[in-house]
C-alpha positions as CSV (number, residue, x, y, z in Angstrom):
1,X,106.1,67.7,93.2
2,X,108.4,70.1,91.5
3,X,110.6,70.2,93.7
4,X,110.7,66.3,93.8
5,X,111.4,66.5,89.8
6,X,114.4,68.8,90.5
7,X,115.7,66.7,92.9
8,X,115.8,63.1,90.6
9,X,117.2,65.7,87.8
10,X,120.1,66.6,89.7
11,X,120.5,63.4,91.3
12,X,120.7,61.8,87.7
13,X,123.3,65.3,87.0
14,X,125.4,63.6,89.7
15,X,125.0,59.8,88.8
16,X,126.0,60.5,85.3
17,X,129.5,62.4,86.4
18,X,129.8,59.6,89.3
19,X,130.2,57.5,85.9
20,X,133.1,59.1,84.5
21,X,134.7,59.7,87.5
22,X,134.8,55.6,88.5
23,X,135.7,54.8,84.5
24,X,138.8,57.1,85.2
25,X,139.3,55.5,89.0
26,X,138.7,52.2,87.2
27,X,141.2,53.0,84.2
28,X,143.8,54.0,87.5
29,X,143.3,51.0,89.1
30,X,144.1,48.7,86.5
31,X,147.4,50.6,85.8
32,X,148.4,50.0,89.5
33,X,148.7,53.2,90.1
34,X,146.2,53.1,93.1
35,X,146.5,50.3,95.7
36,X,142.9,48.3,95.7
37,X,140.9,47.8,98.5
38,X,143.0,48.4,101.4
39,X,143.9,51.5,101.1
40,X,140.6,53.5,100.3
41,X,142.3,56.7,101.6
42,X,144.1,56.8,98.4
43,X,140.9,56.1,95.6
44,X,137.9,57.3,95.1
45,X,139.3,61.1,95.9
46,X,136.6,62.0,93.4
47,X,133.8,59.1,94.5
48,X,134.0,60.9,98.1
49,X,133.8,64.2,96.8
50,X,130.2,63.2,95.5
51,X,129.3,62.3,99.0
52,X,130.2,65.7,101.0
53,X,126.2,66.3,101.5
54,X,126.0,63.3,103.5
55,X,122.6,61.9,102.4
56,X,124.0,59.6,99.8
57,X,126.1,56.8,100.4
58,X,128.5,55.3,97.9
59,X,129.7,51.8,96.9
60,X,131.7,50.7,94.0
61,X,131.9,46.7,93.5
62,X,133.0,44.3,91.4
63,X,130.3,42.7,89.7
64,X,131.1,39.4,89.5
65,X,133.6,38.9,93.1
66,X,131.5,41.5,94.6
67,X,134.9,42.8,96.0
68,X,134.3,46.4,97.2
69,X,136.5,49.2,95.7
70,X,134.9,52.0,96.9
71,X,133.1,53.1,100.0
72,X,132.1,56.9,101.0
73,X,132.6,58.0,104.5
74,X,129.2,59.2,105.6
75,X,128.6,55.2,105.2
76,X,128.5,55.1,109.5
77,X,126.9,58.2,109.7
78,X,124.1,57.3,107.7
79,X,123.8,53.3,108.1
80,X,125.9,52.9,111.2
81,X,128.4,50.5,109.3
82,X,132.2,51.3,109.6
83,X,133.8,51.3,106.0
84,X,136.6,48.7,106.6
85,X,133.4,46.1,107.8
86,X,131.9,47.0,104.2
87,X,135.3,46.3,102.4
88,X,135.6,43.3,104.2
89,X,132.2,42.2,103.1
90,X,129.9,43.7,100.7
91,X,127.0,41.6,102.6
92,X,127.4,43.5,105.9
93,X,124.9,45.7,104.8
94,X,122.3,42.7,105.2
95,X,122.2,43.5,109.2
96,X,120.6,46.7,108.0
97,X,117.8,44.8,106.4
98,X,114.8,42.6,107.9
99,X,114.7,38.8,106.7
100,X,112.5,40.2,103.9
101,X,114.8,43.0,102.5
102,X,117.7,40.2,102.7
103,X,116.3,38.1,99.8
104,X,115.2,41.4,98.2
105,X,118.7,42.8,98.2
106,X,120.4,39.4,97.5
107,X,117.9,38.9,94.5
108,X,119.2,42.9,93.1
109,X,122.5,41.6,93.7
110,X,122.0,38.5,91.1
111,X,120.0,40.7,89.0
112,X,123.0,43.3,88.1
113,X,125.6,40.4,88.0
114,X,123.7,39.5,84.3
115,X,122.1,43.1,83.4
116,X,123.0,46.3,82.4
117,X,120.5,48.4,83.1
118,X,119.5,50.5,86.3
119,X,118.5,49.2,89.3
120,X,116.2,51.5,91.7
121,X,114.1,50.5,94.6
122,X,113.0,51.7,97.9
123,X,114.0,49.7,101.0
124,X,113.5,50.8,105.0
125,X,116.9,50.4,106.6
126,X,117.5,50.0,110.2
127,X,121.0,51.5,110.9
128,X,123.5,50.1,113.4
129,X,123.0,50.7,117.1
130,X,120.2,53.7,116.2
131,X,116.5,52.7,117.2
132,X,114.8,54.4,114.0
133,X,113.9,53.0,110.5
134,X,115.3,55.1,107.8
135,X,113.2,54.7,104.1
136,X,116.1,54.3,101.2
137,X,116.3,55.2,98.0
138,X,118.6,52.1,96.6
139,X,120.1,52.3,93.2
140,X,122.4,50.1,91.3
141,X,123.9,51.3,88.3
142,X,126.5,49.4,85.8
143,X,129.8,51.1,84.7
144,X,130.3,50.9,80.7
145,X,132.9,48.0,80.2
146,X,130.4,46.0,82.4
147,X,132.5,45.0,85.1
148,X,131.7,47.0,88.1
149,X,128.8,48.6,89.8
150,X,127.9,51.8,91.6
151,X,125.2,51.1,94.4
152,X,124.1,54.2,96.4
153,X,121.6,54.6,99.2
154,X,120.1,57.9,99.2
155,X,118.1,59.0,102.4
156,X,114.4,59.9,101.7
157,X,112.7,59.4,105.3
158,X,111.4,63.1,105.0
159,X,110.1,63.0,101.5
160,X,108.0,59.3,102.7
161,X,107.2,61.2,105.5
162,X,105.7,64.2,103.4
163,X,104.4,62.0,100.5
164,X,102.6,59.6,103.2
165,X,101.1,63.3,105.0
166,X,99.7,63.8,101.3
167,X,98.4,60.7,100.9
168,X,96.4,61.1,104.4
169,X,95.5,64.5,103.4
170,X,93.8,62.9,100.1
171,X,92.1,60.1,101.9
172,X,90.6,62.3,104.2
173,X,89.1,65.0,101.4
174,X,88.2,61.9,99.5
175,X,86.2,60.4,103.0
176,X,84.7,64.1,102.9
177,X,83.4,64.0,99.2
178,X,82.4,60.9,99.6
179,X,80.2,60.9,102.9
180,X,78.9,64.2,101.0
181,X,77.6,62.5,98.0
182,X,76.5,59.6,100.0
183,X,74.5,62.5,102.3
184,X,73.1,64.1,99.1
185,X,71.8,60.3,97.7
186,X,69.8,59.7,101.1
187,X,68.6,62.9,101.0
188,X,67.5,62.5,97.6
189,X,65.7,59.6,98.4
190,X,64.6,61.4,101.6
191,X,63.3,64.2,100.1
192,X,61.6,62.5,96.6
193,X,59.6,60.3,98.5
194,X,57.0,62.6,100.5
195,X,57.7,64.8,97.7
196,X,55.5,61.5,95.7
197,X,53.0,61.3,97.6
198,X,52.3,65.5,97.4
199,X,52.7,65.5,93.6
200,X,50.1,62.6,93.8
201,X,47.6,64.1,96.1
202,X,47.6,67.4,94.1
203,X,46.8,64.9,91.1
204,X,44.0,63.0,92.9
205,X,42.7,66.5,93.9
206,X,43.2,67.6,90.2
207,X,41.1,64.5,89.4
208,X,38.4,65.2,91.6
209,X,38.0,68.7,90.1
210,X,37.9,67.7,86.6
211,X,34.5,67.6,86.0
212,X,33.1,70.8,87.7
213,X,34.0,74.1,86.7
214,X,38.0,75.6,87.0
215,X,37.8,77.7,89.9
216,X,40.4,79.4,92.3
217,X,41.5,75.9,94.1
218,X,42.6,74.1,90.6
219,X,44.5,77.1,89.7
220,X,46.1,76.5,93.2
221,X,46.3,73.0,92.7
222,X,48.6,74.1,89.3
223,X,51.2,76.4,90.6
224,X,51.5,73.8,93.7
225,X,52.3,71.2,91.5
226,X,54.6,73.3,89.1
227,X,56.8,74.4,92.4
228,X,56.9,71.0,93.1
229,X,58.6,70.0,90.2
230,X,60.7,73.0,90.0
231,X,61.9,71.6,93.1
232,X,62.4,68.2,91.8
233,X,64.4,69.2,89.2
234,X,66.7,71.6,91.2
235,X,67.5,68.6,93.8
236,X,68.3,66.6,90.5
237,X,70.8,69.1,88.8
238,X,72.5,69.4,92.4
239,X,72.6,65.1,92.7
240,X,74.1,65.0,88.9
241,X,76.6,68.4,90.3
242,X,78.1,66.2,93.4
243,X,78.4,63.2,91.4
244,X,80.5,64.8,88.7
245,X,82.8,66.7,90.8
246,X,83.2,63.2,93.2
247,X,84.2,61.4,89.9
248,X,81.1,59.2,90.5
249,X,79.3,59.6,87.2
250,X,79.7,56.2,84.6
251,X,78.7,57.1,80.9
252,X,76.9,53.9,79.5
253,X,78.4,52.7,75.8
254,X,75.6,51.0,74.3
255,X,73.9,51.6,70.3
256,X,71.0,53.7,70.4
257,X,69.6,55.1,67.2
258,X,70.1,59.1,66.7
259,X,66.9,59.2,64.3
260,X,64.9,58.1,67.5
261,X,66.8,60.3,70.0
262,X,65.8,63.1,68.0
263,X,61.8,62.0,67.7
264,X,61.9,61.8,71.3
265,X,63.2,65.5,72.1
266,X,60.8,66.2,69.5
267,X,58.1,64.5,71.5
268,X,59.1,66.1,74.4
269,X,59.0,69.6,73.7
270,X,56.7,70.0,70.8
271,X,53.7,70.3,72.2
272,X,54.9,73.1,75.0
273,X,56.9,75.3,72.8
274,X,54.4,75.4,70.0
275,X,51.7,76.2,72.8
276,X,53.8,79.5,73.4
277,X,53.3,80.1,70.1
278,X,56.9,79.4,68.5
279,X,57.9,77.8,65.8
280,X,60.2,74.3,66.4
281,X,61.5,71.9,64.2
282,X,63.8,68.8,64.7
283,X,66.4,68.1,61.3
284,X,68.4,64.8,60.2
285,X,71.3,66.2,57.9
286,X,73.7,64.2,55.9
287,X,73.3,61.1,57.6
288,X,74.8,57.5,56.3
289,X,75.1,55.9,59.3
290,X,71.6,55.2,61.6
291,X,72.8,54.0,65.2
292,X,76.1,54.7,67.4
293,X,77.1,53.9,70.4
294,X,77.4,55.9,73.7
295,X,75.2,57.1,76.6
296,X,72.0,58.0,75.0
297,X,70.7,59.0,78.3
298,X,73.1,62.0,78.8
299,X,73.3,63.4,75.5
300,X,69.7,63.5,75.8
301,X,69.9,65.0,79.2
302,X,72.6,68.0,77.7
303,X,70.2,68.4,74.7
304,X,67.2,69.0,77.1
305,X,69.2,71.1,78.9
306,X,69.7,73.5,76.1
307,X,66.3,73.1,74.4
308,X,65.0,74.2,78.2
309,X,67.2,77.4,78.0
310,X,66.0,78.1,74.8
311,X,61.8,77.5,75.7
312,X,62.7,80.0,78.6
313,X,64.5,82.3,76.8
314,X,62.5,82.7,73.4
315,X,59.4,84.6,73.0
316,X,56.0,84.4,70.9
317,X,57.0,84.6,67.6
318,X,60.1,83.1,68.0
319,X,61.9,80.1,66.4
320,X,64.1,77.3,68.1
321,X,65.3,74.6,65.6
322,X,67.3,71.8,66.4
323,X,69.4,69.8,64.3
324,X,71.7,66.4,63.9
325,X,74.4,66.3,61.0
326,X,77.0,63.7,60.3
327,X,80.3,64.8,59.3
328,X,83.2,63.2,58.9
329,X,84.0,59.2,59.9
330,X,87.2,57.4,60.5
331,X,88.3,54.1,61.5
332,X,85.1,53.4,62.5
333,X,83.8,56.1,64.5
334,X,81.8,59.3,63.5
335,X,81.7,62.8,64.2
336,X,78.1,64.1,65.0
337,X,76.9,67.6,65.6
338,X,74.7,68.4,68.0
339,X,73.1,71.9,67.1
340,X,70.2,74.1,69.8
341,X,69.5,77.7,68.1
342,X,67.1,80.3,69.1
343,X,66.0,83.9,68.6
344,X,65.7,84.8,72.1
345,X,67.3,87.5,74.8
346,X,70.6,85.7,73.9
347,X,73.9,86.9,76.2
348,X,76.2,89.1,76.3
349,X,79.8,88.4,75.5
350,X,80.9,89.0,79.3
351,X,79.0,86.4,80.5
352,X,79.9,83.8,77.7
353,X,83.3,83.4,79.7
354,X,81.1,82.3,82.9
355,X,78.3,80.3,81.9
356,X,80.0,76.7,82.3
357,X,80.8,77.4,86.1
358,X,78.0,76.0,88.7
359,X,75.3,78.3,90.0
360,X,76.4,80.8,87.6
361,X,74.0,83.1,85.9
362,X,73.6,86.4,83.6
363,X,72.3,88.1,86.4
364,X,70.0,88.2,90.0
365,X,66.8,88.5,88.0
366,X,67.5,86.2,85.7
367,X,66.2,83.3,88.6
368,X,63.9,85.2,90.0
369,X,62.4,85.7,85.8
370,X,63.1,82.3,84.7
371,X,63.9,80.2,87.8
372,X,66.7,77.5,87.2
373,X,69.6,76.0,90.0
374,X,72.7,77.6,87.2
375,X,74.2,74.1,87.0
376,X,72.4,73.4,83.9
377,X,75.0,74.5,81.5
378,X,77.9,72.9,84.0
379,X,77.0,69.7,84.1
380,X,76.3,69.6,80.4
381,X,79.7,70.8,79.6
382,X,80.9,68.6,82.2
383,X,79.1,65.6,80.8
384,X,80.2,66.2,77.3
385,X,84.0,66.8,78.4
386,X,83.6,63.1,79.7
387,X,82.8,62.0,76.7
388,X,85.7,63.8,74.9
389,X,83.4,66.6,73.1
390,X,83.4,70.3,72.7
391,X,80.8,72.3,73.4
392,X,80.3,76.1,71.5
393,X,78.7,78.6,72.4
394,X,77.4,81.8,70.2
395,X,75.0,84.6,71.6
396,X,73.9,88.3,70.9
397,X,71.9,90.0,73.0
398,X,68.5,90.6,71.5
399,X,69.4,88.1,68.1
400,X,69.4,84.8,70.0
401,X,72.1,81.8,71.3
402,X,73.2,78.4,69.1
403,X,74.7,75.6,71.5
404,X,76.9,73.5,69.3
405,X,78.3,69.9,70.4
406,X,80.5,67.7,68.4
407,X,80.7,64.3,69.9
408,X,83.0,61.5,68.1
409,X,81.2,58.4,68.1
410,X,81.7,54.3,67.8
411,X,79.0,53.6,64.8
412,X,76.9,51.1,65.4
413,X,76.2,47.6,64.0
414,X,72.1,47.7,63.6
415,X,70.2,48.8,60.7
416,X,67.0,48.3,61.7
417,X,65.8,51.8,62.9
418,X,65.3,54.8,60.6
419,X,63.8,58.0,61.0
420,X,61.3,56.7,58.3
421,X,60.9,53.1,59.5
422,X,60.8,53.6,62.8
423,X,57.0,52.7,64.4
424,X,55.8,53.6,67.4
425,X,55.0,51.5,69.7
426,X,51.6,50.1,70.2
427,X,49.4,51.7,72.5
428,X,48.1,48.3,75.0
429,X,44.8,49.3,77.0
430,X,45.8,49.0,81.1
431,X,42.0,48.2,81.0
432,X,41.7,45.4,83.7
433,X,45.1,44.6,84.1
434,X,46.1,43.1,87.4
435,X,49.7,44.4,89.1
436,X,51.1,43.6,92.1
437,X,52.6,46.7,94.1
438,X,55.5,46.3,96.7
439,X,55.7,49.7,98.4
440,X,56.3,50.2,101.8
441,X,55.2,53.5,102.6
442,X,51.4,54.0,103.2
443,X,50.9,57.3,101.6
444,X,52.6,56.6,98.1
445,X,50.8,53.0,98.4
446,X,47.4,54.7,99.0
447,X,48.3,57.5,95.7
448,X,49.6,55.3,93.8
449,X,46.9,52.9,94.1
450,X,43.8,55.7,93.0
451,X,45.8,56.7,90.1
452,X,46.8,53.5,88.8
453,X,42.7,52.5,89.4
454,X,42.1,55.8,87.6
455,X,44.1,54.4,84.4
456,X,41.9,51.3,84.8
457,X,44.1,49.2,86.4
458,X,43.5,46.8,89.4
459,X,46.2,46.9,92.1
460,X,46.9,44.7,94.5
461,X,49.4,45.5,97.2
462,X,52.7,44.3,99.0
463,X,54.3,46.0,102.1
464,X,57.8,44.8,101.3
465,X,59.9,42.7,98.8
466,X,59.6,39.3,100.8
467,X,55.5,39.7,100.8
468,X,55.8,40.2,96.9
469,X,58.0,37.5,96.2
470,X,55.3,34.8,98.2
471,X,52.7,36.5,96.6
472,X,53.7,35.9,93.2
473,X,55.2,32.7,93.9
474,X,51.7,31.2,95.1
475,X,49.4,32.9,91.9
476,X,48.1,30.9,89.2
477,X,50.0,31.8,85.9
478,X,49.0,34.8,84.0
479,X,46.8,36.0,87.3
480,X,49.2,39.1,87.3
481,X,50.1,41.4,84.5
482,X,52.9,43.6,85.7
483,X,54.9,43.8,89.2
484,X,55.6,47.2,90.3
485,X,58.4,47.5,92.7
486,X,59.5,49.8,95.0
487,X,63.5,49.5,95.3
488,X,64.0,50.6,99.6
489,X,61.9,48.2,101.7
490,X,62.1,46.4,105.0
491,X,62.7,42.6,105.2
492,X,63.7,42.2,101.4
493,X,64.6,45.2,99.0
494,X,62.9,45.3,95.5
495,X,66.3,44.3,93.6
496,X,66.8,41.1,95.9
497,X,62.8,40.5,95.3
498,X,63.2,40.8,91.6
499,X,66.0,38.5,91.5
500,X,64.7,35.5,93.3
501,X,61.3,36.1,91.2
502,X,63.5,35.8,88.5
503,X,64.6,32.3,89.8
504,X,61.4,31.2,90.3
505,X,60.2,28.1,88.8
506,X,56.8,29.2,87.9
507,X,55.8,29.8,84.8
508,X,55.5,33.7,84.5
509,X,58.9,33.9,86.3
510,X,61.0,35.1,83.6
511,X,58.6,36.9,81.2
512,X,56.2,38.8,83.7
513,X,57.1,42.8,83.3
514,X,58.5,43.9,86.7
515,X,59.1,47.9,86.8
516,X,60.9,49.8,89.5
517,X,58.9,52.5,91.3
518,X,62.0,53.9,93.3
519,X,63.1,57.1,94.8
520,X,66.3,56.4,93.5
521,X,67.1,58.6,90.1
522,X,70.3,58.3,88.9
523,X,71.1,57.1,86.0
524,X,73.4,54.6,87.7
525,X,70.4,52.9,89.3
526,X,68.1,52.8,86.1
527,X,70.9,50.4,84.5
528,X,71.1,48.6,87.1
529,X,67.8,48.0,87.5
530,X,67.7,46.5,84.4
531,X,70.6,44.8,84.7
532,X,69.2,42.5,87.2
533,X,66.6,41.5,85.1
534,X,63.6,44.5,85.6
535,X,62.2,45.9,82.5
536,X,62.0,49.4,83.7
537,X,63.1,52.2,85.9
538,X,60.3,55.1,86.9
539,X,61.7,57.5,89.1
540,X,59.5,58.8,92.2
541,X,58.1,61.3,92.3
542,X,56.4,59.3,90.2
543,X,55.1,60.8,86.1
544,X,52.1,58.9,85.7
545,X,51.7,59.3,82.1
546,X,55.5,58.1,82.2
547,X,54.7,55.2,84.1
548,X,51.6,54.3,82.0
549,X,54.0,54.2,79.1
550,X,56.4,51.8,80.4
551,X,53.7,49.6,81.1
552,X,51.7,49.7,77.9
553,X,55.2,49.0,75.8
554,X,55.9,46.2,78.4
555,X,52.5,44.5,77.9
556,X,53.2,45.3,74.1
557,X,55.6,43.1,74.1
């Protein structure tokens, strides 16, 4: 690329002295004092002097007669054409040029006769009485008083050849990255759905144990089902990894409140950090504004990030506080901080330099201690680079580590949520609610089907989309409450199901809650889920306490 640059720089150099050269030959010629046209041998001393590395060719015209002044002597060497053919006719060179280039070429030539700016385009050339196609670099520039043009063909069949080598080099590492990520979703979905039905068994065995006495098996039964999700969550921080580096990661802009982001990392981690006995607290500073737009969903996903790091990393007795503040706001858009501070281990300043680059961490013991893939902290700075924020980092070893984000943000139009208004929702008993279940796969069917009964639901089931959308076609209105939809099933997937129940003409059609159940977890796939009409997105393996959620705000509403 570089050396491209140096080569337009000099060939601009030479263009530009080409100029005052042909004003002086120009300034000759009207004098008389060179004989025009027929005796090239006596201008253009200086035109041809230009041309001695024999990969440019040189024409001077006369714009309006399109008389020829001036034409190098490499002109046969590079386009086969003898000079006295060109001075005979400037429009020899169209035997160069395909029926195509022709009207291209004419259409430059009635272009310059009425502008006075630069010309430059590439055409392929086929010179005379060779069997190759040459690639052109064709430029018409104007001379000062208007009345003639320069028009030079400059060879560049090597640096096509090289730029169309790069270009297949790109397509093929971009064919690699992206049969790689599309690898890494199917195995996602490979791996998450037998990974469902384990995490369901160890809850119907958990279940079943829950009334007798805790003995060796149910502390089993826990550490099987915390590997399990430590698993889960590795497989997810290496999905989010590929799809960052691949470019395929879309940040959502849509208003979310920031006094209910923060009750919900408050809900989230209240309960397990105060249970190891340290202190937390959640803060709203300086705040005027009370929604914003952007992707909710990662900046909650960075936050969590941190406020994990800081659970694992803080001990009894310690404190982890987190905190929102407005600052400044201009035109419209406002600059929050994003604060995560603990008095834990913290990090020493060597490895402060490192701990944005994947798989990276303080030490070997530190995973086999704490656990954790080390892409954590990478795809959070990663994440908040995309959405054109800074990230900083403070630690001490032995005093603790503050994240800090700053994140410039569109405010939002709503008013209608504050961190003192804002209700929760209504809890709805599942009590003898009736859903209808699309799932495919026996096992999840069969799990999913005790511990939805075990909430108190009652479950009917449908082995793919097509058997759902019959099914709920032929029911009497209001027989079913919700439709729970798995997304990757034979005959008719669950997004084609929900759309033509969508289209339905029966009565429940458009209001009844349909929910993806669906193996498929990225954030990508929740939005569209609801896009085509679904009213929510669980991802398998499958948190029932998430799920019963969903469907109690759904039947809420």
């Amino acid at each position: 690329m570089i050396k491209f640059l140096d080569q337009n720089a000099a060939w601009v150099i030479m263009i530009l002295l080409l100029l005052i050269v042909v004003e002086i030959t120009i300034a000759l010629l009207s004098k008389g004092r060179y004989v025009r046209k027929r005796q090239p041998q006596e201008q253009g001393l200086a035109l041809e002097k230009l041309s001695e590395d024999g990969n440019i060719v040189y024409i001077l015209f006369d714009r309006k007669e399109h008389t020829v002044l001036f034409v190098s002597h490499n002109i046969e060497q590079l386009l086969g054409l003898r000079q006295e053919n060109v001075y005979a006719d400037l429009y020899v060179l169209n035997t160069l040029l395909d029926k195509k280039e022709q009207w291209r070429l004419e259409g430059v030539f009635k272009e310059q006769s009425t502008l006075d700016n630069l010309i430059q385009e590439e055409v392929s050339i086929s010179p005379l009485n060779q069997d190759i196609q040459l690639s052109m670099k064709m430029t018409m520039i104007p001379t000062s008083d208007g009345k003639y043009a320069i028009l030079s063909f400059e060879d560049i069949s090597e640096e096509q050849r090289v730029r169309e080598e790069l270009k297949e080099e790109i397509a093929k590492v971009q064919a690699i990255d992206e049969s790689k990520t599309q690898f890494l979703s199917k195995m996602s979905h490979e791996i998450r759905t037998p990974m469902n039905g384990m995490l369901g068994m160890i809850s119907l065995a958990k279940i079943s144990q829950q009334n007798q006495q805790y003995t060796e098996a149910n502390e089993y039964l826990d550490k099987a089902e915390g590997l399990t999700q430590f698993l889960l969550s590795i497989i997810n921080d290496i999905l989010d990894m590929s799809r960052i580096e691949s470019g395929k990661l879309v940040l959502e802009k849509a208003e979310f409140s920031i006094a209910g982001l923060a009750d919900k990392l408050k809900s989230m981690f209240e309960t397990t950090i105060t249970e190891k006995g340290i202190a937390f607290s959640v803060e709203l500073r300086d705040f005027k504004i009370k929604n914003v737009i952007g992707d909710e969903l990662r900046i909650s996903q960075v936050l969590t990030n941190f406020l994990s790091n800081a659970s694992k990393f803080t001990s009894k007795g310690g404190h982890i506080s987190v905190v929102f503040r407005q600052m400044e706001m201009i035109d419209g858009k406002v600059t929050i901080m994003f604060r995560v501070k603990d008095d834990g281990i913290g990090m020493a300043p060597e490895f402060l330099s490192r701990i944005f680059i994947p798989f990276e961490q303080e030490d070997s013991g530190t995973a086999r201690r704490f656990g954790g893939s080390g892409l954590g902290m990478a795809i959070s700075d990663n994440l908040i680079k995309q959405m054109g924020g800074q990230i900083l980092v403070d630690s001490e070893v032995g005093k603790g580590t503050e994240f800090t984000v700053f994140l410039e943000l569109p405010v939002g139009e709503s008013t209608e949520v504050t961190a003192e208004t804002m209700e929760k929702t209504e809890v709805v008993s599942l009590e003898g609610r009736r859903v209808l279940m699309a799932e495919d796969n026996d096992i999840n069917a069969l799990v999913a089907g005790k511990l939805l009964k075990h909430q108190g639901l009652i479950v009917e089931r449908a082995v793919n989309g097509k058997e759902a959308l019959d099914t709920f076609a032929g029911c009497t209105p209001g027989y079913y409450d919700a439709i729970l939809m798995d997304i990757h099933m034979p005959v008719m997937d669950g997004w084609e199901a929900t759309k033509q129940i969508r289209k339905l003409e029966h009565p429940d059609a458009k209001r009844i809650p349909i929910i993806a159940l669906s193996a498929d977890a990225f954030v990508e796939d929740k939005r569209y889920s609801m896009e085509i009409g679904m009213n929510g997105h669980v991802a398998k393996p499958i948190d029932y306490k998430e799920l019963q959620q969903v469907l109690s705000s759904c039947l809420s509403e």
